[in-house]
N, C-alpha and C positions, 0 to 999 in steps of 0.2 A: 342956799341957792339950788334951784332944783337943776336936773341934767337937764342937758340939751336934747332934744329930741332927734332924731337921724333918720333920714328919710334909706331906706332900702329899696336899691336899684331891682327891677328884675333880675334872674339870678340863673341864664340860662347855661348851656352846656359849656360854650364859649366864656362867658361872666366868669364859670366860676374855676374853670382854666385859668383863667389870667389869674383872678385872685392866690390862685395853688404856687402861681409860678412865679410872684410877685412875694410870695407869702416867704420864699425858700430863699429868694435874691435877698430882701431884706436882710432877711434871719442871718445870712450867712457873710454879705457885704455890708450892712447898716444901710441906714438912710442917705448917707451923703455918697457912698461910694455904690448906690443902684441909680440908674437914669431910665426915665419911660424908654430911652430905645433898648435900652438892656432888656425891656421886661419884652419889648414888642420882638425884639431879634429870640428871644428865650422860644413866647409862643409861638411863633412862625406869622405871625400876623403884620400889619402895617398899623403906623405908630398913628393915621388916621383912624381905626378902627380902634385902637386902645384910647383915644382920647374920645371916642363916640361914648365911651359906657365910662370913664372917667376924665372930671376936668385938668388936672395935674396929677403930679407924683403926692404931692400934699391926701389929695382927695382918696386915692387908691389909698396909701398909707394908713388912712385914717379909719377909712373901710375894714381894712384887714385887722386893727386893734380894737374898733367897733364890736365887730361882729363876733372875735376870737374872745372878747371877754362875756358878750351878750350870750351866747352860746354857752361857753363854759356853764356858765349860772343855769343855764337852764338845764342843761347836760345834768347836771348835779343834783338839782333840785328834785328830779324825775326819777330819780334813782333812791334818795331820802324814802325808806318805810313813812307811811303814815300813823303807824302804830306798832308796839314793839320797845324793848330796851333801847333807850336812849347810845349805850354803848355801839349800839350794833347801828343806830341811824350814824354815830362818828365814824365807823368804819366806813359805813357806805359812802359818806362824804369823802371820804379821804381816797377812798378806790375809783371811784366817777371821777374827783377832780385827776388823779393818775392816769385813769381809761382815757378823758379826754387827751390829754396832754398826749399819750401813745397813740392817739388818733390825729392829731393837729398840731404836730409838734413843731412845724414850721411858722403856725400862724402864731402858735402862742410864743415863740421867743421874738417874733416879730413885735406882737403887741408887749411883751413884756421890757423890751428896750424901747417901746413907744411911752410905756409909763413912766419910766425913767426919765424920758429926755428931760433936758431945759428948757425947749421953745416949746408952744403952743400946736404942735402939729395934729395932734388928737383931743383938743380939749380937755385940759387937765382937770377941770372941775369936775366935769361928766365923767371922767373916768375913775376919778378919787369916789366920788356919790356911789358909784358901783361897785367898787371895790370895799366902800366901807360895809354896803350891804350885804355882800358875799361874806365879810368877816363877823357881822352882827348875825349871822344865821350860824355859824360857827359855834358863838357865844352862845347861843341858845340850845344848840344839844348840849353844849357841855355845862350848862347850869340844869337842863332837865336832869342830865344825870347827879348831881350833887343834890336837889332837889329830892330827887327818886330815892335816894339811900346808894347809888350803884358808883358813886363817885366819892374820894376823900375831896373836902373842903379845899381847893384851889384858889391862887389865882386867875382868874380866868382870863380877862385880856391876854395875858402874859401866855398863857397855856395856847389858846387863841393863834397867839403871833407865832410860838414855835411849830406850830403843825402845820400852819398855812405855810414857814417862812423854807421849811424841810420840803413841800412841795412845789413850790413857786421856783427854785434854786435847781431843783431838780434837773433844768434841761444844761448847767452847765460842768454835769461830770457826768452825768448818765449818757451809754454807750447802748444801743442798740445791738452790738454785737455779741454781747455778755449774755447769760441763759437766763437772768430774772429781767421779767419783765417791772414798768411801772407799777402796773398792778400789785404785783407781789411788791416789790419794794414800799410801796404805800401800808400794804397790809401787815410789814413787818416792821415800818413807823409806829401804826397802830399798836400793835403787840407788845412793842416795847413801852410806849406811854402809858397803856394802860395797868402793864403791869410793874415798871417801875426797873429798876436798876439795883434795886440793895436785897439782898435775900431775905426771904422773909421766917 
């Protein structure tokens, strides 16, 4: 089944305030304990004006999971060498998806309990189609490099699922206030996978 297609709102000064402010409510109350006037008393604005650029809490929600995974992928992809050790295209993957997250850390815990939910709020199938495609590009450095000679013979789903599952988990012990940032913390996932754990 292919995704759903998603129409994107204009996206002005105001737009993407509300989104910021909406992104943080969520993140921090959940879906059932944020209410549009929570978000409209949040930005200072009137809950006519929040429902001008969104039809409900549903549509806003869905937006902020939309957009924080469409993003991500693209975030990441852009950052991927075109040419170069495959090694060094999985680090960059793994530091982009970290950078983003230190950048949007509110959208993406919002989206990240949107993929989880049980009901339908964000299109589960659209969001599964995206998420498998992020994982399948995954797949593909890490078979270029077994390919290339620069990797031992893995599992690779499996290799796959621990480095996405190490970054995805991320926002729920990581503290802002501690001196390493995402970045680093990713780059020292890296480090460790690639060089392994038993001395050599």
């Amino acid at each position: 089944m292919s995704a759903q297609k998603e129409e994107k709102p204009v996206q002005t000064e105001k737009f993407q305030r509300i989104v910021a402010v909406a992104s943080e409510l969520f993140a921090t109350r959940g879906f059932d304990g944020t209410s549009m006037r929570d978000v409209a008393e949040a930005c200072e604005i009137s809950k006519s004006l929040l429902y001008h650029h969104f039809a409900n809490k549903e549509d806003l929600y869905r937006h902020i999971a939309f957009n924080a995974t469409v993003s991500l992928y693209d975030h990441v992809e852009e950052r991927i060498p075109a040419d170069g050790p495959a090694s060094e295209k999985v680090r960059a993957f793994m530091i982009a998806t970290a950078e983003f997250f230190d950048k949007h850390r509110w959208a993406w815990i919002a989206a990240t309990t949107a993929f989880w939910a049980g009901n339908d709020i964000v299109h589960r199938n659209s969001r599964m189609e995206r998420r498998d495609s992020f994982e399948r590009r995954l797949r593909a450095l890490l078979q270029e490099g077994i390919d290339n000679g620069e990797f031992d013979a893995m599992d690779v789903p499996m290799t796959g699922r621990l480095i996405l599952s190490s970054l995805n988990w991320m926002y729920k012990w990581y503290n802002p206030e501690k001196p390493k940032t995402p970045q680093e913390i990713a780059s020292i996932y890296f480090d460790t996978i690639l060089r392994g754990l038993a001395k050599r």
